[in-house]
C-alpha positions as a Markdown table, in Angstrom:
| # | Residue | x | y | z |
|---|---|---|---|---|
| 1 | Unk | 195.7 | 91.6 | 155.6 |
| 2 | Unk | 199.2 | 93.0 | 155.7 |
| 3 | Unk | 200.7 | 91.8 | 152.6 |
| 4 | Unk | 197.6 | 90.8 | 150.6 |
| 5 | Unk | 194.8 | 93.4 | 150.6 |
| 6 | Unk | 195.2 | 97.3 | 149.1 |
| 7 | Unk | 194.5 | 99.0 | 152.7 |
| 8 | Unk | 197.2 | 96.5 | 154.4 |
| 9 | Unk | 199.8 | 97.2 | 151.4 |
| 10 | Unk | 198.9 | 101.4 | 151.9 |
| 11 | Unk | 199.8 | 101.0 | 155.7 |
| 12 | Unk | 203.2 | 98.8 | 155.0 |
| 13 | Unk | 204.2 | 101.5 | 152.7 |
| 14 | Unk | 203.2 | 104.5 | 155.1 |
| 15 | Unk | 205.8 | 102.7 | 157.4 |
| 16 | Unk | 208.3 | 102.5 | 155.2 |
| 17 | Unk | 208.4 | 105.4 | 153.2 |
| 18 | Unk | 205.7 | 107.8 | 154.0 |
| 19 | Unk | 206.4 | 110.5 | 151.3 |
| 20 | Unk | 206.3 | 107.5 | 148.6 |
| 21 | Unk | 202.7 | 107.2 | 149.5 |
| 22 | Unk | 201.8 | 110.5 | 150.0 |
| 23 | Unk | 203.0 | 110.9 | 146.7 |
| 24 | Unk | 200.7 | 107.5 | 145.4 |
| 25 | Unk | 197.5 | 109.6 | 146.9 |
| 26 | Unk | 197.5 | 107.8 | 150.3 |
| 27 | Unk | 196.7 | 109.9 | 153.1 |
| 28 | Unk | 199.7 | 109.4 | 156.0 |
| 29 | Unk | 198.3 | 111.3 | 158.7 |
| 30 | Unk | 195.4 | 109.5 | 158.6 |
| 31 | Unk | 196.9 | 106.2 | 158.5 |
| 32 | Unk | 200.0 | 107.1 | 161.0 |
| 33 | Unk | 196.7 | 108.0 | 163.2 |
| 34 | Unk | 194.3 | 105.2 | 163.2 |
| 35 | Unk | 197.8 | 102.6 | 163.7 |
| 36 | Unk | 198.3 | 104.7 | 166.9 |
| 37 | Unk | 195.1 | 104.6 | 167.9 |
| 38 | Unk | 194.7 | 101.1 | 167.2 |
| 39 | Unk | 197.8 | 100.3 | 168.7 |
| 40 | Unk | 196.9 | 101.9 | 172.0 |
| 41 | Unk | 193.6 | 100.0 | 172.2 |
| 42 | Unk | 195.9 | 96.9 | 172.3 |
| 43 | Unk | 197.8 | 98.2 | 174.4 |
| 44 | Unk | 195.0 | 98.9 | 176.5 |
| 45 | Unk | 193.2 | 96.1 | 176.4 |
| 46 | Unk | 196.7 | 94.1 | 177.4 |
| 47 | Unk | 196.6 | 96.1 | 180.7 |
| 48 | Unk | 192.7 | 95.1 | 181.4 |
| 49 | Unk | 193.7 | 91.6 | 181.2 |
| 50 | Unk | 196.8 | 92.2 | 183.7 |
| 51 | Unk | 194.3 | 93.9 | 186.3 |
| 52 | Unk | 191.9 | 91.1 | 185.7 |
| 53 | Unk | 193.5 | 88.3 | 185.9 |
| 54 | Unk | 197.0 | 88.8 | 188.1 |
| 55 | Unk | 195.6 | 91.2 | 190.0 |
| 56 | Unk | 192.0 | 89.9 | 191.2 |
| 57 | Unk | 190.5 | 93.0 | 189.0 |
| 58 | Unk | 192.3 | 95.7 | 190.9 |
| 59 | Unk | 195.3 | 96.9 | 189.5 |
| 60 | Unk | 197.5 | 97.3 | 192.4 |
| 61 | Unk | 202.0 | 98.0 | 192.6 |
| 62 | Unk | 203.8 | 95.3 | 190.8 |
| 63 | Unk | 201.0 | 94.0 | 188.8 |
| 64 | Unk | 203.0 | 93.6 | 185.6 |
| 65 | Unk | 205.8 | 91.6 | 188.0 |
| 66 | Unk | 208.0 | 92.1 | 184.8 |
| 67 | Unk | 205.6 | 90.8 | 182.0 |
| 68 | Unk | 206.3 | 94.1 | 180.1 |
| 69 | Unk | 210.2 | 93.0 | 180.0 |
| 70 | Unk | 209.2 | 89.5 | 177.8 |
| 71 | Unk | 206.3 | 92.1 | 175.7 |
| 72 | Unk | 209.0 | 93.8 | 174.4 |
| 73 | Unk | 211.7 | 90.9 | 174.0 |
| 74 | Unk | 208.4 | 89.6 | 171.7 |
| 75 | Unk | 208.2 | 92.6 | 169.6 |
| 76 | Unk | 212.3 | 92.0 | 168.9 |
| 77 | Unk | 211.6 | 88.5 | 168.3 |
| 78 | Unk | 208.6 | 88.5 | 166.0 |
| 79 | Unk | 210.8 | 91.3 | 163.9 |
| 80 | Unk | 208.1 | 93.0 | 162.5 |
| 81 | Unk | 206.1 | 89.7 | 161.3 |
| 82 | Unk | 202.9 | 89.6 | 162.5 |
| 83 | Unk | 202.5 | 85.1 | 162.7 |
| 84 | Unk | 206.3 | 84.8 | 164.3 |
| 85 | Unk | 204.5 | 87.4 | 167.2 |
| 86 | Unk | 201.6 | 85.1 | 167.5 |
| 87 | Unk | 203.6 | 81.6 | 167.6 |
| 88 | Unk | 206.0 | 83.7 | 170.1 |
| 89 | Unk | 203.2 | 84.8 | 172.3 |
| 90 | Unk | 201.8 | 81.1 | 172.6 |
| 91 | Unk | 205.3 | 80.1 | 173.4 |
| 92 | Unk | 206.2 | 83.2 | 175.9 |
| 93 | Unk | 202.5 | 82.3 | 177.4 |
| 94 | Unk | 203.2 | 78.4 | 177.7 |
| 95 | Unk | 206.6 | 79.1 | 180.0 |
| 96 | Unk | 204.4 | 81.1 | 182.0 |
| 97 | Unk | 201.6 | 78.6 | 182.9 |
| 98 | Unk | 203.8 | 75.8 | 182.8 |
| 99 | Unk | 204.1 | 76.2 | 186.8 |
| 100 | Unk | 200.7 | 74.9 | 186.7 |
| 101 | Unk | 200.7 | 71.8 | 184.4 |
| 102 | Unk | 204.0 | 70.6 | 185.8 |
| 103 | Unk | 204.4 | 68.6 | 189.8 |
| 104 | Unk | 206.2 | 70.6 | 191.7 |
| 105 | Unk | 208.2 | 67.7 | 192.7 |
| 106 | Unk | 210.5 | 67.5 | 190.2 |
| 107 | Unk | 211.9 | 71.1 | 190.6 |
| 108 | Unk | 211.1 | 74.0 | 193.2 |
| 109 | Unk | 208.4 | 76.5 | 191.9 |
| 110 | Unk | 210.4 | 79.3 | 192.2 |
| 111 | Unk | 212.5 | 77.8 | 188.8 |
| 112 | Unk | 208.9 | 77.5 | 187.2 |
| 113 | Unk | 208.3 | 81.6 | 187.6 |
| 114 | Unk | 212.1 | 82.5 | 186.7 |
| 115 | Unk | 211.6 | 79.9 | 183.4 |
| 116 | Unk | 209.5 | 82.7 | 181.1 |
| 117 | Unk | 212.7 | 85.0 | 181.8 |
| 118 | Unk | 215.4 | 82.8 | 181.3 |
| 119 | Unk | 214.0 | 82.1 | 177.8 |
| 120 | Unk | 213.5 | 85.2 | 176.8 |
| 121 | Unk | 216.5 | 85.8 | 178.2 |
| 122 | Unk | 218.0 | 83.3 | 175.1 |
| 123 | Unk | 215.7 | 84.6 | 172.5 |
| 124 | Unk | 217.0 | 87.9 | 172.4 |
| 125 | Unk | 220.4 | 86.5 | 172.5 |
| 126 | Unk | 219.7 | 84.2 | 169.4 |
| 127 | Unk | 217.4 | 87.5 | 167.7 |
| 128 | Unk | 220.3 | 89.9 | 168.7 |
| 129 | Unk | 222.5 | 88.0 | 166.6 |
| 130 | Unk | 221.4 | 87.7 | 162.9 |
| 131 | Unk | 221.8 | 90.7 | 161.0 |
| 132 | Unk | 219.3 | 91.1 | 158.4 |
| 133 | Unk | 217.6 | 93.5 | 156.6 |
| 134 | Unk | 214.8 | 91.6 | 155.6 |
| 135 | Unk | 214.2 | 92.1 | 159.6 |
| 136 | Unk | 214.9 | 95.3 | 160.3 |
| 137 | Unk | 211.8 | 97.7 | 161.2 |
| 138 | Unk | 210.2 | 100.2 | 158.7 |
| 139 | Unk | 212.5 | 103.0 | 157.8 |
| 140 | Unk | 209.9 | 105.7 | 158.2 |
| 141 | Unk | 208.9 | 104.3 | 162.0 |
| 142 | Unk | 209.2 | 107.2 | 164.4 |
| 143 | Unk | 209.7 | 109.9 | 162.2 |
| 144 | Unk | 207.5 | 112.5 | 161.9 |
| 145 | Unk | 206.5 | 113.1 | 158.4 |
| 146 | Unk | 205.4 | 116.7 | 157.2 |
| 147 | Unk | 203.9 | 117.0 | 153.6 |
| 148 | Unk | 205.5 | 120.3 | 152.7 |
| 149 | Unk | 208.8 | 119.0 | 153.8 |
| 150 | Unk | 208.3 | 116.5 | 150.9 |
Protein backbone atom coordinates (compact mmCIF):
# COMPACT_ATOMS: atom_id res chain seq x y z
CA UNK A 1 0.00 0.00 0.00
CA UNK A 2 2.86 2.17 1.14
CA UNK A 3 5.08 2.13 -1.72
CA UNK A 4 2.76 0.86 -4.50
CA UNK A 5 -0.69 2.60 -4.63
CA UNK A 6 -1.22 6.77 -5.32
CA UNK A 7 -2.85 7.33 -1.69
CA UNK A 8 0.07 5.25 0.12
CA UNK A 9 2.82 7.25 -2.09
CA UNK A 10 0.72 10.87 -1.01
CA UNK A 11 1.03 9.86 2.67
CA UNK A 12 5.00 8.77 2.40
CA UNK A 13 5.57 12.10 0.89
CA UNK A 14 3.39 14.09 3.49
CA UNK A 15 5.94 12.56 5.91
CA UNK A 16 8.72 13.54 4.32
CA UNK A 17 8.31 16.71 2.96
CA UNK A 18 4.95 18.11 3.55
CA UNK A 19 5.21 21.45 1.63
CA UNK A 20 6.41 19.23 -1.57
CA UNK A 21 2.98 17.88 -1.46
CA UNK A 22 1.03 20.53 -0.61
CA UNK A 23 2.58 22.08 -3.42
CA UNK A 24 1.63 18.62 -5.82
CA UNK A 25 -2.23 19.38 -4.66
CA UNK A 26 -2.22 16.89 -1.73
CA UNK A 27 -4.06 18.02 1.23
CA UNK A 28 -1.50 17.62 4.54
CA UNK A 29 -3.83 18.42 7.11
CA UNK A 30 -6.00 16.02 6.14
CA UNK A 31 -3.61 13.33 5.68
CA UNK A 32 -1.35 14.35 8.96
CA UNK A 33 -5.05 13.86 10.52
CA UNK A 34 -6.54 10.64 9.52
CA UNK A 35 -2.56 8.98 10.21
CA UNK A 36 -3.12 10.29 13.85
CA UNK A 37 -6.35 9.14 14.06
CA UNK A 38 -5.52 5.94 12.67
CA UNK A 39 -2.63 5.63 14.67
CA UNK A 40 -4.44 6.16 17.92
CA UNK A 41 -7.01 3.43 17.04
CA UNK A 42 -4.01 1.08 17.02
CA UNK A 43 -2.92 2.32 19.72
CA UNK A 44 -6.07 1.81 21.26
CA UNK A 45 -6.91 -1.33 20.30
CA UNK A 46 -3.21 -2.56 21.59
CA UNK A 47 -4.40 -1.45 25.08
CA UNK A 48 -7.92 -3.54 24.82
CA UNK A 49 -5.86 -6.48 24.15
CA UNK A 50 -3.53 -5.75 27.34
CA UNK A 51 -6.82 -5.40 29.58
CA UNK A 52 -8.13 -8.47 28.00
CA UNK A 53 -5.83 -10.79 28.07
CA UNK A 54 -3.00 -9.93 31.01
CA UNK A 55 -5.38 -8.52 32.95
CA UNK A 56 -8.55 -10.87 33.08
CA UNK A 57 -10.49 -7.84 31.27
CA UNK A 58 -9.94 -5.31 33.91
CA UNK A 59 -7.25 -3.12 33.45
CA UNK A 60 -5.67 -2.84 36.73
CA UNK A 61 -1.68 -1.11 38.06
CA UNK A 62 1.06 -2.71 36.20
CA UNK A 63 -0.93 -4.18 33.49
CA UNK A 64 1.63 -3.35 30.79
CA UNK A 65 4.50 -5.02 33.34
CA UNK A 66 6.96 -3.30 30.74
CA UNK A 67 5.45 -4.47 27.38
CA UNK A 68 5.42 -0.77 26.27
CA UNK A 69 9.45 -0.79 26.75
CA UNK A 70 9.91 -3.78 23.88
CA UNK A 71 6.75 -1.54 21.67
CA UNK A 72 8.97 0.97 21.35
CA UNK A 73 12.41 -0.91 20.95
CA UNK A 74 10.05 -2.48 17.88
CA UNK A 75 9.30 0.83 16.30
CA UNK A 76 13.44 1.38 16.45
CA UNK A 77 13.90 -1.93 15.03
CA UNK A 78 11.43 -2.12 12.16
CA UNK A 79 12.98 1.54 11.15
CA UNK A 80 10.22 2.84 9.57
CA UNK A 81 9.41 -0.56 7.39
CA UNK A 82 6.21 -1.66 7.78
CA UNK A 83 7.21 -6.09 7.09
CA UNK A 84 10.56 -5.73 9.36
CA UNK A 85 7.70 -4.49 12.28
CA UNK A 86 5.56 -7.42 11.52
CA UNK A 87 8.46 -10.20 11.47
CA UNK A 88 9.68 -8.22 14.74
CA UNK A 89 6.44 -8.41 16.43
CA UNK A 90 6.19 -12.28 15.71
CA UNK A 91 9.63 -12.51 17.04
CA UNK A 92 9.15 -10.02 20.26
CA UNK A 93 5.67 -12.16 20.74
CA UNK A 94 7.45 -15.66 20.42
CA UNK A 95 10.12 -14.76 23.47
CA UNK A 96 7.11 -13.87 25.30
CA UNK A 97 5.12 -17.13 25.15
CA UNK A 98 8.01 -19.13 24.96
CA UNK A 99 7.54 -19.68 28.92
CA UNK A 100 4.70 -21.77 27.87
CA UNK A 101 6.04 -24.13 25.16
CA UNK A 102 9.27 -24.75 27.00
CA UNK A 103 9.54 -27.39 30.48
CA UNK A 104 10.40 -25.53 33.07
CA UNK A 105 12.96 -27.97 34.01
CA UNK A 106 15.58 -27.06 31.99
CA UNK A 107 15.85 -23.39 33.39
CA UNK A 108 13.83 -21.41 36.20
CA UNK A 109 10.71 -19.50 34.85
CA UNK A 110 11.76 -16.44 36.06
CA UNK A 111 14.76 -16.53 32.98
CA UNK A 112 11.62 -17.35 30.65
CA UNK A 113 9.85 -13.76 31.62
CA UNK A 114 13.26 -11.76 31.75
CA UNK A 115 14.12 -13.50 27.96
CA UNK A 116 11.68 -10.90 25.81
CA UNK A 117 13.89 -8.07 27.62
CA UNK A 118 17.14 -9.30 27.36
CA UNK A 119 16.52 -9.49 23.49
CA UNK A 120 15.31 -6.49 23.05
CA UNK A 121 17.79 -5.52 25.08
CA UNK A 122 20.42 -6.76 22.04
CA UNK A 123 18.25 -5.54 19.26
CA UNK A 124 18.55 -2.10 20.01
CA UNK A 125 22.18 -2.57 20.60
CA UNK A 126 22.65 -4.10 17.04
CA UNK A 127 19.75 -1.25 15.52
CA UNK A 128 21.64 1.56 17.55
CA UNK A 129 24.58 0.78 15.65
CA UNK A 130 24.22 1.08 11.83
CA UNK A 131 23.97 4.44 10.63
CA UNK A 132 21.90 4.83 7.61
CA UNK A 133 19.90 7.06 6.05
CA UNK A 134 18.01 4.83 4.11
CA UNK A 135 16.67 4.19 7.94
CA UNK A 136 16.23 7.20 9.31
CA UNK A 137 12.51 8.40 9.98
CA UNK A 138 10.62 10.98 7.63
CA UNK A 139 12.12 14.36 7.82
CA UNK A 140 8.86 16.16 8.07
CA UNK A 141 7.75 13.74 11.35
CA UNK A 142 6.79 15.97 14.20
CA UNK A 143 6.85 19.16 12.66
CA UNK A 144 3.99 21.15 12.42
CA UNK A 145 3.42 22.29 8.90
CA UNK A 146 1.50 25.64 8.21
CA UNK A 147 0.61 26.41 4.53
CA UNK A 148 1.25 30.12 4.60
CA UNK A 149 4.63 29.42 6.06
CA UNK A 150 5.34 27.66 2.75
Amino acid sequence: FLGRSRKGLNLRSVGESPATADAAGINVTAYKYLATVLGGGICGLGGAYIALINGGGVWNNGAVNGQGWIAVALVIFASWSPAKAILGSIVFGGFSVLDMYIPQDLLPGAFYKMLPFLVTAVVLIISSMRKSKKHAQPAGCGINYFREER
